[in-house]
DRENSELUM-666408 format. One line per 5 residues: their letters; for each residue z, x negated, y of C-alpha. Coordinates in Angstrom, 3 decimals. Layout:
BEGIN
A = Z,X,Y | ...
END
This chain:
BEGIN
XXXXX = -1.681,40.606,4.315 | -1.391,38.159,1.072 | -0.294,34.731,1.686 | -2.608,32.418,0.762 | -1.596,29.938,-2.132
XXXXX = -3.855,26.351,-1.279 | -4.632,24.812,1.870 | -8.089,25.846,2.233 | -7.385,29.227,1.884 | -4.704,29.359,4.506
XXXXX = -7.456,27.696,6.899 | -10.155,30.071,6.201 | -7.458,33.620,6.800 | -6.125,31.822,10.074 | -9.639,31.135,11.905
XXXXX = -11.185,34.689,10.489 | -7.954,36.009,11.930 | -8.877,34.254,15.093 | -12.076,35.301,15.375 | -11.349,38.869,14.016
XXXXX = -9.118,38.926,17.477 | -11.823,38.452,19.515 | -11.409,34.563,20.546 | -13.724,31.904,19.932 | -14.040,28.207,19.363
XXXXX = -12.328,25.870,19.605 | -9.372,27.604,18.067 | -6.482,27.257,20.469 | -3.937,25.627,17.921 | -1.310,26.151,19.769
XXXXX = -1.215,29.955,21.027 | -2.208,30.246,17.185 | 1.041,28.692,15.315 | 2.917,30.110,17.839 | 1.995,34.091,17.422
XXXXX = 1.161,33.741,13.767 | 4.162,32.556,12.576 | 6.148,34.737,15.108 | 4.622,37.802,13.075 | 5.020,36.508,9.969
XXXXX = 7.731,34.155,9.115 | 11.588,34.013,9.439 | 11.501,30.289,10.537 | 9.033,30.170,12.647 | 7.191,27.715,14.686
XXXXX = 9.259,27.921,18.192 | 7.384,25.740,20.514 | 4.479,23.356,20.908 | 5.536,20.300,23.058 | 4.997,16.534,24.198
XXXXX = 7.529,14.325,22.424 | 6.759,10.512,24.316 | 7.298,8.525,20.852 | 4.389,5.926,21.108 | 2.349,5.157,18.144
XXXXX = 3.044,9.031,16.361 | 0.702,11.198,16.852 | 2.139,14.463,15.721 | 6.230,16.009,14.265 | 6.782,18.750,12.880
XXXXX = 10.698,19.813,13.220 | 13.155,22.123,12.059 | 15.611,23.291,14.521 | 18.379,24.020,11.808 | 20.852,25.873,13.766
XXXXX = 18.386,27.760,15.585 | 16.100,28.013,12.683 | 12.615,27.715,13.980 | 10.248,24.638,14.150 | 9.024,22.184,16.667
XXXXX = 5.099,20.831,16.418 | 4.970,18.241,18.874 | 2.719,15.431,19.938 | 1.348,12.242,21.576 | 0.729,13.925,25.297
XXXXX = -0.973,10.036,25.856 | -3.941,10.630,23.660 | -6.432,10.703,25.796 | -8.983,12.495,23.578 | -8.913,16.354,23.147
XXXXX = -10.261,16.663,19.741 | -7.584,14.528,18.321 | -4.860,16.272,19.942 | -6.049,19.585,18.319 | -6.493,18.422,15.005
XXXXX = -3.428,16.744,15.260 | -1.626,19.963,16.101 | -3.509,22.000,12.922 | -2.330,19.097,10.685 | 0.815,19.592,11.644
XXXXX = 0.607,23.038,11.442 | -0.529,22.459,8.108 | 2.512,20.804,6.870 | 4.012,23.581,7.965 | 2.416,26.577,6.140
XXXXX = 2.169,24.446,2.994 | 5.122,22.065,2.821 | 8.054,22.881,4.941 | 10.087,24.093,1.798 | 10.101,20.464,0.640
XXXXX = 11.557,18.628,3.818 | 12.755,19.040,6.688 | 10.536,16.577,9.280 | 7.113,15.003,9.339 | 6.161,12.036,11.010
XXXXX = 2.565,11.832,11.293 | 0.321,8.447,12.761 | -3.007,8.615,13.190 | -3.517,6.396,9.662 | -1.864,9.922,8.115
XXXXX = -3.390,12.360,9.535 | -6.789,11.126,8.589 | -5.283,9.011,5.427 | -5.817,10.409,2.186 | -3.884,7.765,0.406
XXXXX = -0.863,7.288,1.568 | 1.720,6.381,-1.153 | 4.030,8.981,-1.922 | 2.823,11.413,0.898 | -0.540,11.557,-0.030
XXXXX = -0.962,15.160,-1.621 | 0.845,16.528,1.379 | -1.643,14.449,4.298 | -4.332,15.510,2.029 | -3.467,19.339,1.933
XXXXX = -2.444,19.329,5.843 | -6.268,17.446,6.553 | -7.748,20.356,4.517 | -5.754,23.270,6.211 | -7.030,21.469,9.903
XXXXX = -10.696,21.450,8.612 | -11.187,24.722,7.228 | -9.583,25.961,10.192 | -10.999,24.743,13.137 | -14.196,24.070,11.606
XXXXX = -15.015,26.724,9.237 | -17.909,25.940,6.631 | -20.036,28.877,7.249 | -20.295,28.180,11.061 | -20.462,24.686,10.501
XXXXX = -23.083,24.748,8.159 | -25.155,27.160,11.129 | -24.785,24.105,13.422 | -26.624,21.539,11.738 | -29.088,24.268,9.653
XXXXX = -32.596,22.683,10.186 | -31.548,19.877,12.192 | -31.641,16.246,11.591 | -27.849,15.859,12.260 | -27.440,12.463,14.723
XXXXX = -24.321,10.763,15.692 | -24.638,12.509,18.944 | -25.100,15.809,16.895 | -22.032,15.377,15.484 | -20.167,14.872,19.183
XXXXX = -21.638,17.779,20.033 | -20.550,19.549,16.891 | -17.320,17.885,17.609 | -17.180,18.995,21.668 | -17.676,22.748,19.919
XXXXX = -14.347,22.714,17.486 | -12.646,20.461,19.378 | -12.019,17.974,17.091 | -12.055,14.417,16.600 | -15.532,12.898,16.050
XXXXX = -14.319,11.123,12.557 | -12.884,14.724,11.277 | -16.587,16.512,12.184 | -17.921,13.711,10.672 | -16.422,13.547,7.092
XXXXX = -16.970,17.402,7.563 | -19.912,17.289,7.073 | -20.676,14.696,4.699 | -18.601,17.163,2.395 | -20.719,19.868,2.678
XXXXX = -24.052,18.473,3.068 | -26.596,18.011,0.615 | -27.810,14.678,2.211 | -27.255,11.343,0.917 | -25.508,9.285,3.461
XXXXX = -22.996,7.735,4.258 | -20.493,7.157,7.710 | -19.243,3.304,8.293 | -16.358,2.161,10.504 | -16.399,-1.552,11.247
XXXXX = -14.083,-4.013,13.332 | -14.583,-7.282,14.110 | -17.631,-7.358,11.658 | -15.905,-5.744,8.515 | -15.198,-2.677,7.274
XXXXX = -12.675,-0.689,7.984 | -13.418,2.308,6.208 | -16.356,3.928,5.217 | -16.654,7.505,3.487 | -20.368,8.701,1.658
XXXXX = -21.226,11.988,0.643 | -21.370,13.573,-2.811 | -24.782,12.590,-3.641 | -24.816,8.646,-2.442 | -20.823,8.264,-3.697
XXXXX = -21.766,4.394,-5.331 | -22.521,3.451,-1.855 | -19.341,3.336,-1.191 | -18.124,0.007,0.970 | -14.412,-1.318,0.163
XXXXX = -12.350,-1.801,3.781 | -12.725,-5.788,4.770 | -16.073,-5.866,3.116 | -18.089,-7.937,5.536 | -20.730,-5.875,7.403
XXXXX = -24.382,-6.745,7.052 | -25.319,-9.578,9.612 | -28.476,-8.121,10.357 | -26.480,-5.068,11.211 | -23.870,-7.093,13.075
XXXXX = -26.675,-8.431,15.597 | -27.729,-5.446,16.263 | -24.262,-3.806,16.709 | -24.063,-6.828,19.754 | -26.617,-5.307,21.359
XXXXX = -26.313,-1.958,21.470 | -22.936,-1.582,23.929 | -24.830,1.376,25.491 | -25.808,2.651,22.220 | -26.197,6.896,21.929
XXXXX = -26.121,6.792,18.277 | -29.961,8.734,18.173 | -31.997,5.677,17.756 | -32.555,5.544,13.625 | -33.962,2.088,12.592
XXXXX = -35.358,1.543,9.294 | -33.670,-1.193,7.178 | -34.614,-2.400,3.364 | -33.054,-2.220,0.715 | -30.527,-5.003,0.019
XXXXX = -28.911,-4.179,3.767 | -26.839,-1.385,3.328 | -27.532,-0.577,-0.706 | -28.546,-2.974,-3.349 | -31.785,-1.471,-4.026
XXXXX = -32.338,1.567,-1.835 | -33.912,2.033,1.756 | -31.831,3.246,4.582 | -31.623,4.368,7.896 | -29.474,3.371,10.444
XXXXX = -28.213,4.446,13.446 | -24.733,3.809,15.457 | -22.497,3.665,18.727 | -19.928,1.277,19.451 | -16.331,2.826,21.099
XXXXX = -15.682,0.139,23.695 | -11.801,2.302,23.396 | -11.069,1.743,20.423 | -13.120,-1.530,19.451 | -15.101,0.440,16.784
XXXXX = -18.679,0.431,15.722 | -19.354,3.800,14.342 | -23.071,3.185,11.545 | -24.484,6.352,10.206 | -26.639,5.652,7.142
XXXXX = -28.986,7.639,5.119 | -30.981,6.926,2.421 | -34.037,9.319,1.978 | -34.893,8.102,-1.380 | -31.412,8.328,-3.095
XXXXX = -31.133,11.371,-4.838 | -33.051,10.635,-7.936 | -31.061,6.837,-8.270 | -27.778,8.074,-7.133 | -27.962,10.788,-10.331
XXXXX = -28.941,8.059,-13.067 | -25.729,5.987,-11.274 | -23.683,8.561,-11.577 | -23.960,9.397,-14.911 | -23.379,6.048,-16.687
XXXXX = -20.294,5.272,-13.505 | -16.727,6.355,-13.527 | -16.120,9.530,-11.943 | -12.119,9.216,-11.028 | -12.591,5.224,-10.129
XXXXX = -15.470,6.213,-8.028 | -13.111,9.254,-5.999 | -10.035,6.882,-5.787 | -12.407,4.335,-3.731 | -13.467,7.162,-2.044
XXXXX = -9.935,7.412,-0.993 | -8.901,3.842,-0.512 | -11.218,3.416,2.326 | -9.794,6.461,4.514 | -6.875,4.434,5.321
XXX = -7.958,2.410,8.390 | -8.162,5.278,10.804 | -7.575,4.375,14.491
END
């Protein structure tokens, strides 16, 4: 079998390969890095275990003198989905960058970070290995085909690949055709935010102050499911388009989770983007994915 030569492509051979055997989803990270790279590698990955250092989320470890690799994680992380695509990150680094050092040390700001200094090709290419594998584009894309996709859509989507809500999420603002746009907010300001291809100027900077009138209603929606959609004007979320907004608040984590859309966007956002600056507009893009929790 040919080794794959980018990220993406070593995702989409390992989850056909784990389909082809007969398994389904979620992909089972672990029996996966352990069998695959006992077939095919001279160093490979020997065992998948706990590790009880607070505050990393996942390691990946050579053994030298018994040459094979560790993957281990944060057994404390009470949510699934993070767990597993903390494991394919890691996984990731392995497959694509353990001929370049020896040990990764990877926080939740990494493993969802796609600007982090001098690591941030390598966090980038291990979050693209994790997506394409556990949540392959052509099954994705059959999950939310004729369906107005909700925040609780996306759980559900999430509950299916076993993956964090936030990874589903930017999923699929990168392959839908929608314009919208996913906001994380503490303590009434940003703390990251992340739009798809055809809204990208809606971008919001993290610590850019969220609407009030989105704020208020944030207050009172503890109990929120996320499939209410309120209709907001323009001047709330966008300087001169309508939106739609919906959202949950994470009593865990302290989070209020917005999904906006704006149904009028598509014939603005392509006058914007032809007069704006392509590469300023993807390192924003960027900046903002920094202030995962």
């Amino acid at each position: 079998m040919t080794e794959p030569t980018t990220p993406a492509a070593w995702g989409i051979q390992l989850s056909k390969l784990w389909l082809a055997s007969g398994q389904t989803f979620p992909v089972d990270v672990k029996v996966l890095a352990l069998e695959v790279t006992k077939q095919r590698f001279e160093d490979p990955i020997g065992s998948v275990v706990p590790h009880g250092v607070p505050g990393i989320d996942g390691m990946l470890s050579l053994r030298a003198k018994k040459d094979y690799w560790v993957i281990s994680y944060d057994e404390t992380v009470s949510i699934p989905g993070r767990v597993n695509f903390t494991l394919a990150h890691e996984l990731g680094h392995y497959l694509c960058h353990r001929t370049e050092q020896k040990r990764f040390r990877c926080g939740q700001s990494d493993i969802l970070d796609y600007s982090s200094g001098s690591s941030r090709k390598m966090e980038r290419e291990a979050n693209v290995f994790a997506s394409y594998l556990l949540m392959p584009a052509t099954d994705f894309r059959q999950q939310i085909a004729g369906a107005t996709v909700s925040l609780s859509h996306l759980g559900m989507i999430a509950a299916r690949y076993e993956t964090s809500f936030t990874a589903t999420a930017l999923k699929w603002l990168e392959l839908t055709d929608e314009a919208a746009m996913l906001v994380v907010a503490r303590d009434e300001f940003v703390c990251w935010s992340y739009p798809s291809k055809s809204v990208s100027s809606a971008y919001l900077a993290p610590g850019t102050p969220v609407p009030e009138s989105a704020v208020a209603r944030a207050q009172g929606a503890a109990n929120h499911s996320g499939d209410i959609v309120l209709r907001v004007a323009p001047g709330v979320w966008h300087p001169s388009l309508e939106a739609e907004e919906s959202l949950i608040v994470s009593d865990q984590f302290d989070l209020t989770i917005f999904l906006i859309r704006y149904p009028g966007a598509r014939s603005v956002e392509h006058v914007e983007e032809e007069v704006g600056d392509a590469v300023d507009g993807m390192s924003k893009l960027g900046a903002g994915l920094g202030w995962m929790r």
